[in-house]
RODO-2510 file (C-alpha; in nm, 4 decimals, decimal comma):
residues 493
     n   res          X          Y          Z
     1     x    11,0263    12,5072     2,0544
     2     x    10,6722    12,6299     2,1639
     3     x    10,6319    12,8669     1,9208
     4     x    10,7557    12,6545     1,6304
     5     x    10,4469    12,4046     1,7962
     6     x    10,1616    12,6553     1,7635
     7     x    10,2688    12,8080     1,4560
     8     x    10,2602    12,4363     1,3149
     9     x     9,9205    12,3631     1,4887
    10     x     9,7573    12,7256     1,3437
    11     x     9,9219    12,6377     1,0054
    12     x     9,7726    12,2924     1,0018
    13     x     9,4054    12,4827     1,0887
    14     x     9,4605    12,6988     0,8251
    15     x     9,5337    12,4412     0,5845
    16     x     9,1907    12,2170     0,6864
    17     x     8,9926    12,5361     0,6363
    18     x     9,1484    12,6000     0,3261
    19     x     9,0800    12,2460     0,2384
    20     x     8,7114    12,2141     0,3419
    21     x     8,5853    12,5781     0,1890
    22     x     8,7905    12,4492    -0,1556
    23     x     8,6048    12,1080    -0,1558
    24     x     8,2766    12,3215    -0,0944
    25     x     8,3557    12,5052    -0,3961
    26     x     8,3957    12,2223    -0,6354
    27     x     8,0711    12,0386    -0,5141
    28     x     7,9183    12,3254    -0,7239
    29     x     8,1157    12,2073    -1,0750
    30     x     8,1464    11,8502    -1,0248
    31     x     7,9332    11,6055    -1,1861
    32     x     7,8148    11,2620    -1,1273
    33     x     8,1068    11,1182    -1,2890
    34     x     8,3296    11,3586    -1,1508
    35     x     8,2491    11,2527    -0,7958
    36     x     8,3011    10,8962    -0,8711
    37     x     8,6776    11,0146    -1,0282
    38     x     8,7467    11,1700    -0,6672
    39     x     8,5774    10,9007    -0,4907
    40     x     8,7855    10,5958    -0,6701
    41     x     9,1338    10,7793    -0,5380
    42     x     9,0412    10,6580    -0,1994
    43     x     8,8039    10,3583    -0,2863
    44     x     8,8691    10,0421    -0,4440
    45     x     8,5564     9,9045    -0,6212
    46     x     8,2196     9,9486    -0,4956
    47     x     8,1080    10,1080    -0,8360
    48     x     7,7341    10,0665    -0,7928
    49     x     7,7387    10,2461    -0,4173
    50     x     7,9941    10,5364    -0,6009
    51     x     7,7607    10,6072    -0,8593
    52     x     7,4325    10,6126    -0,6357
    53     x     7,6169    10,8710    -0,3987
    54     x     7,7346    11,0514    -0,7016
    55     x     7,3649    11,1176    -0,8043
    56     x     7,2066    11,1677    -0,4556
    57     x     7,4946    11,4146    -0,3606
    58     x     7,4235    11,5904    -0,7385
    59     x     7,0677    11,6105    -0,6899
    60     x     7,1622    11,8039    -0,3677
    61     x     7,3552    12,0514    -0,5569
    62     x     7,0569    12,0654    -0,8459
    63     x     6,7479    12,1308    -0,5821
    64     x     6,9427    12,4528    -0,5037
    65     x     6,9006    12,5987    -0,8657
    66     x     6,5390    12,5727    -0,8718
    67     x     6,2199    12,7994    -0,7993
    68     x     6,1758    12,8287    -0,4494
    69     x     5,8179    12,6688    -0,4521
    70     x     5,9233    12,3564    -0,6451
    71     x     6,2616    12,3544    -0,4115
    72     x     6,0193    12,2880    -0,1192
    73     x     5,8402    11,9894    -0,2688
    74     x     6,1738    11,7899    -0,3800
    75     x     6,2613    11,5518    -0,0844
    76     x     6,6187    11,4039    -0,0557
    77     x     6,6413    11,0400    -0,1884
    78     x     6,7926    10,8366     0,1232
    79     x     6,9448    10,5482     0,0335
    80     x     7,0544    10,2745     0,2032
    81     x     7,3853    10,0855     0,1984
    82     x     7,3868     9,7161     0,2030
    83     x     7,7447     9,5213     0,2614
    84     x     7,8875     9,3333     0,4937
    85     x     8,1719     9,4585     0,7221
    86     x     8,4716     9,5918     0,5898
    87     x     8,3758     9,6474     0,2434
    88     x     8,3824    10,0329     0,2085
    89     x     8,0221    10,1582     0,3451
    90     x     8,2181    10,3893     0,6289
    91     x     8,5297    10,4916     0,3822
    92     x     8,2783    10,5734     0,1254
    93     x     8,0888    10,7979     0,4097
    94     x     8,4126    10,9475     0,5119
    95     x     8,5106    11,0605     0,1875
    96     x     8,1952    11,1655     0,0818
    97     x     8,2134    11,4062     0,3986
    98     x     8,5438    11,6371     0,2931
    99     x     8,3855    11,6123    -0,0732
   100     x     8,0615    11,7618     0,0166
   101     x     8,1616    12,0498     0,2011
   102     x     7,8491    12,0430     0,4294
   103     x     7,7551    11,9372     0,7592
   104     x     7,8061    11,5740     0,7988
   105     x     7,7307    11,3521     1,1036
   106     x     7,8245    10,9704     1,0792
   107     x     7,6514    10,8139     1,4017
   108     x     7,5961    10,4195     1,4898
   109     x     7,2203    10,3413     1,4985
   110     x     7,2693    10,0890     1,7907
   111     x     7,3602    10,3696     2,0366
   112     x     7,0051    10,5157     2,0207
   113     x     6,7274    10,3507     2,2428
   114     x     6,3480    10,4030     2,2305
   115     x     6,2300    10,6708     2,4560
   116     x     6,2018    10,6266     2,7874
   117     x     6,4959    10,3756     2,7912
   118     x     6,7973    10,4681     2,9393
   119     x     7,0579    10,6554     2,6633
   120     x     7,0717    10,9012     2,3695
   121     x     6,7364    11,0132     2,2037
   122     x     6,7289    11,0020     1,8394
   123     x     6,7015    11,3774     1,8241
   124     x     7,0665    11,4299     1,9330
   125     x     7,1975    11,3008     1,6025
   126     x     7,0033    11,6575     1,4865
   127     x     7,1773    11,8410     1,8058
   128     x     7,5063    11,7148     1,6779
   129     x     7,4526    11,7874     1,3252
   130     x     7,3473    12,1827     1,4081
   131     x     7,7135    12,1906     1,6515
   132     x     7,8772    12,0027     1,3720
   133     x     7,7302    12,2844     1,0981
   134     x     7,7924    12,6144     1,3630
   135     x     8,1900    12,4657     1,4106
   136     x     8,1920    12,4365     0,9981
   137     x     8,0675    12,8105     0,9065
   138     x     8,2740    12,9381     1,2555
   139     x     8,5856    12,8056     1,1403
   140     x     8,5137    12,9732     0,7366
   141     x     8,4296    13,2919     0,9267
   142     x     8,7445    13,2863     1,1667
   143     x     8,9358    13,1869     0,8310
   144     x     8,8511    13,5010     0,6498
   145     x     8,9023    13,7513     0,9797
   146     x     9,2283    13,5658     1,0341
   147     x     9,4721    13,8579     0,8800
   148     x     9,2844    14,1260     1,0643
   149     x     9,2811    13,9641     1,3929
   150     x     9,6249    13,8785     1,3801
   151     x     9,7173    14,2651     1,3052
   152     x     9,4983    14,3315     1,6265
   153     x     9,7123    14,0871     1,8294
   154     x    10,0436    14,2410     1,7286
   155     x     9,8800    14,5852     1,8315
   156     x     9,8431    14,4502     2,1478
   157     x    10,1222    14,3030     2,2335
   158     x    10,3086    14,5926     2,0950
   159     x    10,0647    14,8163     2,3911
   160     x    10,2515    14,5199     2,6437
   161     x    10,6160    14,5559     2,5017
   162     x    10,6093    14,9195     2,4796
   163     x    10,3507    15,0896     2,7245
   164     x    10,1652    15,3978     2,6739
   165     x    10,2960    15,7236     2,7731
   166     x    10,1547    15,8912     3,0605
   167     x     9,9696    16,1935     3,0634
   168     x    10,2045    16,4144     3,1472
   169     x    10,4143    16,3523     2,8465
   170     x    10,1054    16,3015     2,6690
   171     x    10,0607    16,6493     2,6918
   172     x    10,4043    16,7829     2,6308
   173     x    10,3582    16,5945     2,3359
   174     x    10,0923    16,7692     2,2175
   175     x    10,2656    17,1132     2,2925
   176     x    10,5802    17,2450     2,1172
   177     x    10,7780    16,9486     2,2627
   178     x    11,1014    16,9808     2,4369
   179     x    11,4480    17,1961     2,3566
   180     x    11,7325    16,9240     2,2295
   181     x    12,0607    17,1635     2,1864
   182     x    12,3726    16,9868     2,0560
   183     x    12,7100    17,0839     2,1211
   184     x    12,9207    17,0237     1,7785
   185     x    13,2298    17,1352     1,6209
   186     x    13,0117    17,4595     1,4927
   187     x    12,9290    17,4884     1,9056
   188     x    12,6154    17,5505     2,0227
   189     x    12,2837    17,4737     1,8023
   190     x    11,9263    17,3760     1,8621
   191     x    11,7857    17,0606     1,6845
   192     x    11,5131    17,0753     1,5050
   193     x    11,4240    16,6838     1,6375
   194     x    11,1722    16,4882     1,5914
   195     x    10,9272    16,4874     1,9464
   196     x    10,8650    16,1942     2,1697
   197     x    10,5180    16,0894     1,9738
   198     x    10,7534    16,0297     1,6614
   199     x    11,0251    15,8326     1,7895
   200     x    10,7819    15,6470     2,0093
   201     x    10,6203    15,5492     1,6339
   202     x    10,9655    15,4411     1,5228
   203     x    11,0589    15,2376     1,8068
   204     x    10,7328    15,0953     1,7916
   205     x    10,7422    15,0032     1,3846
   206     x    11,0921    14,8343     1,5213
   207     x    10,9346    14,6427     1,8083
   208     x    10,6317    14,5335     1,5268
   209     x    10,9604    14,3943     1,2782
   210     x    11,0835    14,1603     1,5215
   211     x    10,7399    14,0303     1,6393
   212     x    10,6692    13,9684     1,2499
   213     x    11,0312    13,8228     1,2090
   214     x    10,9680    13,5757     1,5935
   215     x    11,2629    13,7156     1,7382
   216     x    11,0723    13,8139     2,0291
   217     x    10,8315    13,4832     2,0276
   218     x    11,0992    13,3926     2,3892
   219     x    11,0473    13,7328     2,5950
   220     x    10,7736    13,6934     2,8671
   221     x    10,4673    13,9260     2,9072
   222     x    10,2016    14,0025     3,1568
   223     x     9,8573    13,9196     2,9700
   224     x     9,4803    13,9492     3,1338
   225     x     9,3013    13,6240     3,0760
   226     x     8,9627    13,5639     3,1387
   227     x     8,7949    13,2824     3,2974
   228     x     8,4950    13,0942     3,2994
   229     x     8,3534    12,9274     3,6119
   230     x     8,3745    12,5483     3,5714
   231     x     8,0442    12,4084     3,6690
   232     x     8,0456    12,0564     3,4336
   233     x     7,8992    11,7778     3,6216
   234     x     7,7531    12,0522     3,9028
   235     x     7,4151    12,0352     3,7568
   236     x     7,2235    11,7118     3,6368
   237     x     6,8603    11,7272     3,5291
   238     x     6,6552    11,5150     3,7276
   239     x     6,5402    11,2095     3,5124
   240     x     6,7814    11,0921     3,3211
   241     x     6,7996    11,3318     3,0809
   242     x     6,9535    11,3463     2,7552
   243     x     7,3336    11,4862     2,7234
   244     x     7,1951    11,7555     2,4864
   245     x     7,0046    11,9218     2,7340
   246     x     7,2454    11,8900     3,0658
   247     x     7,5090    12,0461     2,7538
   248     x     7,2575    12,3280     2,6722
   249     x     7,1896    12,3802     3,0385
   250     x     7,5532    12,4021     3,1309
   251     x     7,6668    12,6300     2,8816
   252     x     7,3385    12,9002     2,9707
   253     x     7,4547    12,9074     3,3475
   254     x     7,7932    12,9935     3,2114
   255     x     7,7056    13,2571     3,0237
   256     x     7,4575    13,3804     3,3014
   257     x     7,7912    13,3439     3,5540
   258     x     8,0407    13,6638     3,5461
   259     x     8,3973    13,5713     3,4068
   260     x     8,7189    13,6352     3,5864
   261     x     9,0272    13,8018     3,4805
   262     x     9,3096    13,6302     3,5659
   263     x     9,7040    13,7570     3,5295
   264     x     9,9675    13,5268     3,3910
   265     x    10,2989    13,5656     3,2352
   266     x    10,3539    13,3455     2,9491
   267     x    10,5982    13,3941     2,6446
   268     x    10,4609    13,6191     2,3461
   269     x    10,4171    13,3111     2,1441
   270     x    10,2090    13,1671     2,4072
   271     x    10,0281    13,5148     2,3822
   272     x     9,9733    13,5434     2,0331
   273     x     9,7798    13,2177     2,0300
   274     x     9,5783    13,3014     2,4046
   275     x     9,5151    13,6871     2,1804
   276     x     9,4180    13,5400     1,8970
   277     x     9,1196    13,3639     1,9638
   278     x     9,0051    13,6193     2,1716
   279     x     9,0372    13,8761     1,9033
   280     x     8,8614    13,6485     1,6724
   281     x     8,6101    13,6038     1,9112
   282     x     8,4879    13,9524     1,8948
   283     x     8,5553    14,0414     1,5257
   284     x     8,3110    13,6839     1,4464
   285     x     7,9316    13,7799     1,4346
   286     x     7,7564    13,4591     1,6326
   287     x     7,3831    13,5520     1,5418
   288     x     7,5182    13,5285     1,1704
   289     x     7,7121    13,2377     1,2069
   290     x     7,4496    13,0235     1,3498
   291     x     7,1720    13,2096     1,1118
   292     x     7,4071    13,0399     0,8353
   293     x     7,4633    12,7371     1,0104
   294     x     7,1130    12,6149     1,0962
   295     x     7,0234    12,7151     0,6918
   296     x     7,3334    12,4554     0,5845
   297     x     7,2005    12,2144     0,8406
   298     x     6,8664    12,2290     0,7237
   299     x     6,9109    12,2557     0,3646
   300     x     7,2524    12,0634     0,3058
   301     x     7,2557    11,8520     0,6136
   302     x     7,3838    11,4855     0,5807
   303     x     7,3468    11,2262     0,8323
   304     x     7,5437    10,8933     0,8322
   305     x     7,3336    10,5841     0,9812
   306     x     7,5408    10,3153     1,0437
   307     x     7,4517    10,0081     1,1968
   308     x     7,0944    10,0667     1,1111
   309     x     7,0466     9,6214     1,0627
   310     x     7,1247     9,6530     1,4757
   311     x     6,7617     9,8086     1,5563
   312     x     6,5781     9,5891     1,2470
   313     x     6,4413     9,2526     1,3612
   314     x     6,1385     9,0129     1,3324
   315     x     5,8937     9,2361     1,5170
   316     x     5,7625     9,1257     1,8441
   317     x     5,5795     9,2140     2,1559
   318     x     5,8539     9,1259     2,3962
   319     x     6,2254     9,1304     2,4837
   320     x     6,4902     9,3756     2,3073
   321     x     6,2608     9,3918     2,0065
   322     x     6,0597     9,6021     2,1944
   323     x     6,3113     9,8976     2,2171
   324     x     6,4571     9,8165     1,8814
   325     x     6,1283     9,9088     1,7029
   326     x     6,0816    10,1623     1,9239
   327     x     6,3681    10,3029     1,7690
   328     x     6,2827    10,2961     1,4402
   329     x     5,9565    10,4705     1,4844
   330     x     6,1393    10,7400     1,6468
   331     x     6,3388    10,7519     1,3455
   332     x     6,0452    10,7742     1,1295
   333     x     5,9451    11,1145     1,2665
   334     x     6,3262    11,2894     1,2410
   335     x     6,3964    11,0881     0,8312
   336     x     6,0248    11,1885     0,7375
   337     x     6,0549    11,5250     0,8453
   338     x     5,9783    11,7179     1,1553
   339     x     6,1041    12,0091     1,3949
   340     x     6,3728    11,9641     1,6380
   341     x     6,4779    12,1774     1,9372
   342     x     6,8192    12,2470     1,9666
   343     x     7,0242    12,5156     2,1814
   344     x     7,0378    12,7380     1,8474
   345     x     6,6821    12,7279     1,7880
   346     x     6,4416    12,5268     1,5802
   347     x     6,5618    12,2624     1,3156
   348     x     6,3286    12,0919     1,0211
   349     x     6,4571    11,7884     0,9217
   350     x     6,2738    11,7834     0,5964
   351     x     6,5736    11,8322     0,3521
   352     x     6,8162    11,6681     0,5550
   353     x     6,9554    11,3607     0,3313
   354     x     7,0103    11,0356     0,5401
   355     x     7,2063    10,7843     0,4222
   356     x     7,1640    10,4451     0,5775
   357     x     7,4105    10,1233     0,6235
   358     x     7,4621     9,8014     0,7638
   359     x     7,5629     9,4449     0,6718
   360     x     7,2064     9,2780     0,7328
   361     x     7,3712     8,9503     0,8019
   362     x     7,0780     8,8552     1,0629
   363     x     6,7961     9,0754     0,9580
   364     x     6,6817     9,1994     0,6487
   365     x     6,6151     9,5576     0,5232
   366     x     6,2336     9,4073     0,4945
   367     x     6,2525     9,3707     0,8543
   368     x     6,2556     9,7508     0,9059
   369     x     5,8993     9,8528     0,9961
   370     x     5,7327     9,9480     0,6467
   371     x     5,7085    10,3412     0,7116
   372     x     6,1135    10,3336     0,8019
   373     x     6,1495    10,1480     0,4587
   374     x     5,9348    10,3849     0,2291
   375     x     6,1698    10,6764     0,3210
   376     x     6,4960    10,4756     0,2128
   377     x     6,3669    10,4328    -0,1374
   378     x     6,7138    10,3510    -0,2696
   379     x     6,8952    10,0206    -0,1970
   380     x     7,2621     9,9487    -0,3235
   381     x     7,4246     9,6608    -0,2672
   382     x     7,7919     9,6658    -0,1751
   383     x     8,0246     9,3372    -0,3541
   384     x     8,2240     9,1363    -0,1283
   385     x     8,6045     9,1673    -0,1554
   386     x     8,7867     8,9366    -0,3289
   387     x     9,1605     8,8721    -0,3361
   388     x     9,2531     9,0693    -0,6302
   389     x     9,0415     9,4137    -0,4791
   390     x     9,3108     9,3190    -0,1271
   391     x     9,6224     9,3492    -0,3692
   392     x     9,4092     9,7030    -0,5259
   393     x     9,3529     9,8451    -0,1881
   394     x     9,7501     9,7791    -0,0352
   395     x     9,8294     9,9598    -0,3227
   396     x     9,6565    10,1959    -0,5639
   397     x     9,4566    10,4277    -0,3035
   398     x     9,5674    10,7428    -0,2360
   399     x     9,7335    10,6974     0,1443
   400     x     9,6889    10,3258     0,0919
   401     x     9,8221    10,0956     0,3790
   402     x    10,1736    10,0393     0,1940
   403     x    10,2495    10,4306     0,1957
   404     x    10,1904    10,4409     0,5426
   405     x    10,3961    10,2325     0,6552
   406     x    10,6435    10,3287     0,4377
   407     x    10,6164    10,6977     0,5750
   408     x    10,6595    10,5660     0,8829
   409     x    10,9995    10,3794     0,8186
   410     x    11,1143    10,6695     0,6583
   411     x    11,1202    10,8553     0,9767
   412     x    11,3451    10,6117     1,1500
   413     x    11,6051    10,6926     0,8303
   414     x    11,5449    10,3228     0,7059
   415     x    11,3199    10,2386     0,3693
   416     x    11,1076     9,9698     0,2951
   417     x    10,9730     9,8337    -0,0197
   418     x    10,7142     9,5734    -0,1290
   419     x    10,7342     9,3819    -0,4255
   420     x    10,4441     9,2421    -0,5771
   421     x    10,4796     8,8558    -0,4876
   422     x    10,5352     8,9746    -0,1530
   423     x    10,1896     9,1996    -0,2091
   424     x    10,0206     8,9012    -0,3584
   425     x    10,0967     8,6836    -0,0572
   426     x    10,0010     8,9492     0,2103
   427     x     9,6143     8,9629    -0,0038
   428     x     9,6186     8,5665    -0,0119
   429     x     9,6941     8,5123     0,3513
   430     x     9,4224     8,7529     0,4469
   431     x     9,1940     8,6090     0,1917
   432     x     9,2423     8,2756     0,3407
   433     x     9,2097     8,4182     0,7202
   434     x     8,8412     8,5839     0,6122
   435     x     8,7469     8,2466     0,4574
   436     x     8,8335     8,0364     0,7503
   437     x     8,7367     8,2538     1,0379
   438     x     8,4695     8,5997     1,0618
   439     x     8,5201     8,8181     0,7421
   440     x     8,5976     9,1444     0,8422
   441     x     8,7176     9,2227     0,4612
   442     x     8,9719     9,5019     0,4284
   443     x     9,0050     9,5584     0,7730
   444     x     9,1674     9,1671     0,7744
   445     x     9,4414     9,3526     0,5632
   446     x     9,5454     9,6057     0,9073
   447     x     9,5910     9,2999     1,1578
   448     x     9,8090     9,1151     0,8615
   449     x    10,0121     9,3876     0,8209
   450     x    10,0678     9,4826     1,1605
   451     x    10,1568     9,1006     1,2646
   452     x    10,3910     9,0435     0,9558
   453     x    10,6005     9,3902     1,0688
   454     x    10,5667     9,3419     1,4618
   455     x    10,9263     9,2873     1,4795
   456     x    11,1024     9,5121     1,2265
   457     x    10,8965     9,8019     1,3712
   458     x    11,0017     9,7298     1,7537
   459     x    11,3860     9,6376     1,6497
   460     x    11,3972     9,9361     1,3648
   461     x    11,5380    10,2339     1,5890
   462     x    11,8501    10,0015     1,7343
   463     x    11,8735     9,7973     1,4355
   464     x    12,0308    10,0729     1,2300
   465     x    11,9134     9,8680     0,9085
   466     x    11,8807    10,1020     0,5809
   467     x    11,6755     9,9231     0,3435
   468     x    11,3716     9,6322     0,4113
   469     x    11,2140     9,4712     0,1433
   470     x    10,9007     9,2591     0,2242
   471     x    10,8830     8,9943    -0,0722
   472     x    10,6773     8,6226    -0,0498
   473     x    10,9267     8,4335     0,1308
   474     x    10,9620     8,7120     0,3902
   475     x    10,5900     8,6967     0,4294
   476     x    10,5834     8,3242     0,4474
   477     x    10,8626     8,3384     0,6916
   478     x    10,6737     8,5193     0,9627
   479     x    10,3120     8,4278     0,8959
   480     x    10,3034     8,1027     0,7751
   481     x    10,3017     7,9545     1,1142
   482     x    10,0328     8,1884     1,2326
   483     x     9,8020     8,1724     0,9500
   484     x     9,8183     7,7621     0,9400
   485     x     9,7319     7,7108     1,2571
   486     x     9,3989     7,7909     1,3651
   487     x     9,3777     7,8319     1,6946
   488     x     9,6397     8,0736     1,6781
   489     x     9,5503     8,2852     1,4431
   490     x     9,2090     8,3783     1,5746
   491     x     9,4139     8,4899     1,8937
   492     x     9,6477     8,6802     1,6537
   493     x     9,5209     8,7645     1,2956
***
């Protein structure tokens, strides 16, 4: 059972790295329009905010292919994304991320507070990007090292299953090896045998068969594991100080601290996946992988501001407005362009692209300070949702909401099925409840769908039902009640 668990977890890594490197590649042959194609699998509408990514995520690609000097000069066009909640600003982000095959860091503006206020510095979204990028080009590196590591690990464990001679036979090894006389039909005769070194090989070439095959993934094994000292939370810089340092400062006293070997038996599946990463560990070059990393950072970075309305306001000299312009003009330094400090060394932010969002139901993007607003030269406006995009987004994205849940029946051995009245009701109702109460657009479509299949889902496993189907009277049956009544519904829907 364990091993048929970590060779499904290492399968599933595989497969992401396989994913991400492959999206990487096609960034370099897809165009504008291209983009948008990929982007409207997962996206309903929004066309305006698709094609604007498209080109900014292009131009990326196209600063790469010219002359180094006029590479320098050609800043990244930061946009910003205007929409109110629940429109497709984070879905578009998300996608864009496993498209672009770069570092990508979506963070909330409102979580940043001006210096010398108590929480995260704007300079840790830069920290996080660099970790983000070193975990991107450590995972392609441990990718393409995977079959030789793996061969090292079976080496290994073959040393554990089958343990090295000693010297004594070591040496009569080396000689003319032993006398082996057999007594036959014919009497008497001398063999002219193989010595221990060879059938040592063979057994061992057997032993290496059934590790490949997992017939011995059950027998136990005596490994040596090392250990690192666990000192989180032991040291706290005095101040206050940001989690990027007390992180940087933790991980330099445990590298300064000697490591432990510890003994433990554990199955050889549980030692294949302990071996493994230690294997990788030393065959992966870390001064190249974070030389690569800080260059993608740097030069193919993208950084996801959400939120960003949260820290715009009518500017004043007291109250919160206070620390929320003292935000942006920390911001103005890191989207304009400066040098960061990080644990892996020094980061310019000059080429990183940052792409801005929020729903700017109070403020206005005018209410930015004017410096914050020249460096978001580009402005798209997201449409609001109507009920014909709600019946579009239950069912023509890829993995939309209707598959799940239909996956999810499957498992239980029942099926469901939606027909389109029933569709078309499930969009009007949540239509109606986004009208009458907050709009939270799509996201309306989640709490609908969870309240009109509360009860088949909990009764499913004993119910021993085979098939479901959710037409308009079965949706009127169970949220009529809840979606009429007011009161109600904002407890519920």
């Amino acid at each position: 059972m364990t091993s048929k668990v970590l060779e499904h977890q290492d399968k599933a890594t595989s497969t992401i790295v396989e994913d991400e490197s492959k999206d990487s590649m096609w960034l370099d042959e897809l165009t504008p329009r291209q983009i948008v194609s990929e982007l409207d699998k997962y996206i309903v509408g929004q066309d305006d905010a698709k094609k604007a990514v498209a080109i900014v995520l292009r131009n990326r690609w196209r600063r790469q292919q010219v002359e180094d000097e006029m590479r320098q000069e050609i800043a990244p066009s930061n946009l910003i994304l205007i929409g109110s909640t629940g429109v497709g600003k984070t879905e578009i982000a998300r996608r864009l991320a496993r498209l672009a095959g770069a570092p990508f860091l979506k963070v909330e503006a409102s979580k940043f507070t001006e210096v010398g206020y108590v929480g995260r510095d704007v300079e840790s979204m830069i920290r996080d990007l660099v970790d983000i990028s070193v975990n991107l080009v450590r995972a392609n590196r441990e990718h393409e090292m995977q079959e030789v590591a793996e061969k090292r690990v079976d080496d290994r464990i073959l040393d554990l299953l089958l343990p090295a001679l000693n010297p004594d036979q070591a040496e009569e090894t080396n000689g003319e090896g032993p006398h082996i006389f057999i007594a036959g039909p014919a009497g008497v005769s001398e063999e002219e045998g193989e010595g221990i070194q060879d059938r040592r090989q063979r057994s061992r070439e057997k032993l290496r068969q059934l590790l490949i095959d997992g017939k011995l993934d059950e027998r136990e094994i005596e490994i040596e594991v090392s250990q690192s000292a666990n000192i989180e939370g032991m040291m706290i810089p005095m101040g206050g100080a940001g989690d990027g340092l007390d992180h940087s400062f933790t991980e330099m006293l445990q590298d300064m601290l000697p490591k432990r070997t510890k003994s433990r038996v554990v199955t050889v599946a549980e030692a294949r996946r302990i071996l493994i990463q230690d294997e990788l560990d030393k065959l992966v070059d870390m001064d190249e992988v974070v030389n690569e990393a800080l260059y993608r950072a740097e030069e193919m970075g993208i950084v996801f501001l959400d939120e960003i309305d949260k820290v715009a306001g009518a500017r004043s000299g007291q109250g919160p407005d206070v620390s929320r312009e003292g935000v942006q003009r920390d911001l103005l330094p890191i989207v304009e362009g400066s040098t960061v400090t990080t644990k892996y060394g020094l980061v310019r932010t000059d080429h990183i692209l940052f792409i801005a969002a929020g729903a700017f139901h109070v403020a206005k993007p005018s209410d930015l300070i004017p410096e914050l607003q020249g460096r978001f030269p580009i402005r798209v406006e997201l449409q609001t949702l109507v009920e014909k995009d709600f019946v579009r987004i239950l069912k023509e994205p890829k993995n939309a909401l209707l598959e799940q849940y239909r996956a999810m029946i499957e498992t239980e051995g029942s099926s469901i099925e939606f027909s389109d009245d029933g569709v078309a009701e499930i969009a009007h109702i949540a239509m109606q409840l986004n009208e009458r109460m907050e709009n939270i657009g799509a996201r309306r479509l989640q709490t609908v769908m969870t309240t009109l299949l509360e009860d088949v889902l909990f009764k499913l496993p004993e119910s021993g039902i085979e098939s479901i189907l959710v037409d308009q009277a079965f949706v009127k049956e169970r949220l009529e009640k809840v979606a009429t009544d007011e009161d109600l519904s904002r407890y519920i829907l």
